[in-house]
C-alpha positions, -999 to 999 in steps of 0.1 A, spaced: 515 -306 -543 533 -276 -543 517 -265 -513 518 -297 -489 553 -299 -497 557 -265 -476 530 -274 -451 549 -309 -445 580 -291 -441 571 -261 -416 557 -287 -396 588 -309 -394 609 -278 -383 586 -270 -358 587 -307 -345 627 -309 -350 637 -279 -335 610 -285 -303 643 -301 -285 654 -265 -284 631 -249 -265 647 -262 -231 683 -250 -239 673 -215 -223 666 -236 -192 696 -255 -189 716 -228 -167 688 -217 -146 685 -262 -139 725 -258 -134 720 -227 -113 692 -244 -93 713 -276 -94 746 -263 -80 735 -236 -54 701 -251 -39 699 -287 -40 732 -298 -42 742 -275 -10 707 -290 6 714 -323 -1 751 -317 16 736 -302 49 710 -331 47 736 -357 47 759 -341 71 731 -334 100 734 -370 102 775 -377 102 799 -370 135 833 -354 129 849 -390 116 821 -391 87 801 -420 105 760 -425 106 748 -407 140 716 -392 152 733 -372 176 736 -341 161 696 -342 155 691 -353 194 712 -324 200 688 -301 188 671 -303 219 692 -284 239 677 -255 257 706 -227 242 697 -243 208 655 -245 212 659 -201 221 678 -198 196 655 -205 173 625 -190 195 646 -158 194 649 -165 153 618 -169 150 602 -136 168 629 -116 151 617 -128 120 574 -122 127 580 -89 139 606 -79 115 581 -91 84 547 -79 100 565 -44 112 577 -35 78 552 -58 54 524 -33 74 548 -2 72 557 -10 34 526 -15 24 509 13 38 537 36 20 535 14 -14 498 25 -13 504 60 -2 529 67 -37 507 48 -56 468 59 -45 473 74 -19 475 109 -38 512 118 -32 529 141 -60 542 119 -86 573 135 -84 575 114 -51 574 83 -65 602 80 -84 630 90 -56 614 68 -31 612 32 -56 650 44 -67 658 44 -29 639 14 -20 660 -8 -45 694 2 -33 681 2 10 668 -33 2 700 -45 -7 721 -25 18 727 -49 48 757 -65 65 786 -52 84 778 -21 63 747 -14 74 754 -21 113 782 1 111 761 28 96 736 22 125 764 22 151 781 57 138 743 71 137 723 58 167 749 39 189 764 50 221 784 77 205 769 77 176 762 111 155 724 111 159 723 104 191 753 131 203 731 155 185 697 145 205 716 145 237 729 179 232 695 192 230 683 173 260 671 144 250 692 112 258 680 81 240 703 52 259 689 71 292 652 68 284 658 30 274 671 29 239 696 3 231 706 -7 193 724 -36 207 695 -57 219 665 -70 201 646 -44 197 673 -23 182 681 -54 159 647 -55 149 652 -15 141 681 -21 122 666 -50 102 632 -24 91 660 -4 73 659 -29 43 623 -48 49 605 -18 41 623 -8 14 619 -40 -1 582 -40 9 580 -12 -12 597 -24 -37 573 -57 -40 539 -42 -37 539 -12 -56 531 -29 -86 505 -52 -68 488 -17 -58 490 -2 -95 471 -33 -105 442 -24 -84 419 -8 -115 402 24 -110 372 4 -128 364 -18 -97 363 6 -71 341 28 -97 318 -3 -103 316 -9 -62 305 27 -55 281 28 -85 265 -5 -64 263 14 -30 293 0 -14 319 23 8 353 24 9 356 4 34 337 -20 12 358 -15 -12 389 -26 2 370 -52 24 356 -71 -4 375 -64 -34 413 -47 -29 421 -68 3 411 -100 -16 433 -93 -50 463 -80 -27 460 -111 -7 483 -135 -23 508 -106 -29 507 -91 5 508 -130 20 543 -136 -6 555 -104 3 552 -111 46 567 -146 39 596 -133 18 606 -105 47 602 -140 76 627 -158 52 649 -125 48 653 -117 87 653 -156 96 687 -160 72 703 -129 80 738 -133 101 761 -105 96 743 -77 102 732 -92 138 766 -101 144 784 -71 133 759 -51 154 754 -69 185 789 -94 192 772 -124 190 752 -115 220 716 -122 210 714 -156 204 702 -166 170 702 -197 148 729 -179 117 753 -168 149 757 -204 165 757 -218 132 787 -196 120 800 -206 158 796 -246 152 812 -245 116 843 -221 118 840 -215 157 874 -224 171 863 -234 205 830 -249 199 834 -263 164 810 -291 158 803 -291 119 778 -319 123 754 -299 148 761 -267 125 744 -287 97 721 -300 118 710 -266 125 710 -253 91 688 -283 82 665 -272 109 665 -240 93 657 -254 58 626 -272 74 614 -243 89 615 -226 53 600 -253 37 571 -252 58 564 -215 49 566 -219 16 539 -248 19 521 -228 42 522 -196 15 511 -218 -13 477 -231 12 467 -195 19 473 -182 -19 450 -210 -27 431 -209 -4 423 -165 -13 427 -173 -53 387 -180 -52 381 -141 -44 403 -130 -72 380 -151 -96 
């Protein structure tokens, strides 16, 4: 008796204070609630409303438009290049300060600098670029006194290229930052246990490393597209508005004073959200799709 009675009422705690195990949730499902889908239910709605508030598809139709359709062409290469340029770049460094045999000593300075680059972007970071590699900028003052003149030879930070340069300033960084603990999960045991079984290096990381890093090197590619394909005011600081990108005419058709059409602006954005959507469907095919060679 004595000892059911305690059993009885453990268990009834247990079962009574279950209830509580979702409070910790509740402001991550407010978080969620108030700045993701409420905002994408509001762009949803919107796509599909003119400037009186009425039902039209007019703002989808006017997708179409060629300005609008390179717009998102140009989005979308910045993007790809941006995330395979530094995903390759980042990862090749994230291996070198993690088995690649660098002094240890290395390691630290470069993960401490990777967290505050990643998050360095903006007007700050385009006016950092300007002072340092624009038309008058330190660096390139410097290289021109020595006789080498980079605008001369075809170097221009205010064109896509030089966007795309600017942009590698924070996706490596934040490569970095993502798969160096991916690379210090690779065991030393399994590329022992491949060599003991006759297999090279290149066997190795053929059949066992490229396989594990998969889903982490896929997450980490799709992470830099959706960081490049939402950034606005770093391409707009640096280059005026003049490379055409989906953020820039979506900042133009919300607060533009000339061209203000909120309902295309949110039509846009929603196009934007799609596009998302479909990577992140498309990150969760391939990560299944590689799981089997981590099993």
């Amino acid at each position: 008796m004595t000892l059911v009675q305690p059993l009885k009422s453990i268990a009834s705690v247990a079962k009574g204070d279950r209830p509580w195990d979702w409070l910790g949730l509740v402001p991550f499902f407010a978080f969620a609630l108030a700045f993701l889908v409420l905002p994408a239910a509001s762009i949803a709605v919107r796509s599909f409303q003119d400037n009186a508030g009425q039902f039209t598809l007019q703002n989808i139709l006017d997708l179409r438009q060629p300005n609008i359709v390179a717009a998102y062409a140009v989005s979308l290469r910045l993007s790809f290049v941006t995330a395979l340029v530094g995903g390759g770049l980042g990862a090749l460094m994230a291996y070198a300060v993690t088995a690649g045999g660098l002094p240890e000593k290395v390691r630290s300075p470069l993960v401490t600098f990777s967290g505050v680059a990643s998050n360095f972007a903006g007007v700050p970071l385009a006016f950092a670029f300007i002072a340092t590699l624009g038309r008058l900028g330190l660096l390139t003052g410097w290289l021109k006194g020595a006789g080498i003149d980079l605008y001369a030879q075809g170097f221009n930070l205010y064109t896509f290229w030089g966007l795309v340069f600017t942009y590698l300033y924070f996706q490596i960084p934040l490569t970095i930052l993502i798969l160096v603990p991916a690379f210090d999960g690779l065991r030393r045991e399994w590329r022992e246990a491949a060599e003991n079984l006759g297999a090279t290096s290149w066997d190795y990381w053929r059949q066992v490393a490229i396989p594990i890093l998969m889903p982490s090197l896929l997450g980490t590619m799709i992470l830099l597209f959706g960081n490049a394909f939402g950034a606005h005011a770093t391409a707009y600081a640096l280059t005026g508005g003049q490379i055409n990108l989906v953020t820039i005419l979506i900042g133009a058709q919300i607060s533009g004073d000339a061209l203000q059409n909120p309902g295309l602006g949110n039509a846009l954005a929603l196009g934007m959200v799609v596009i998302m959507a479909g990577s992140i469907a498309l990150y969760s095919w391939l990560q299944r799709h590689t799981a089997r060679w981590v099993k």
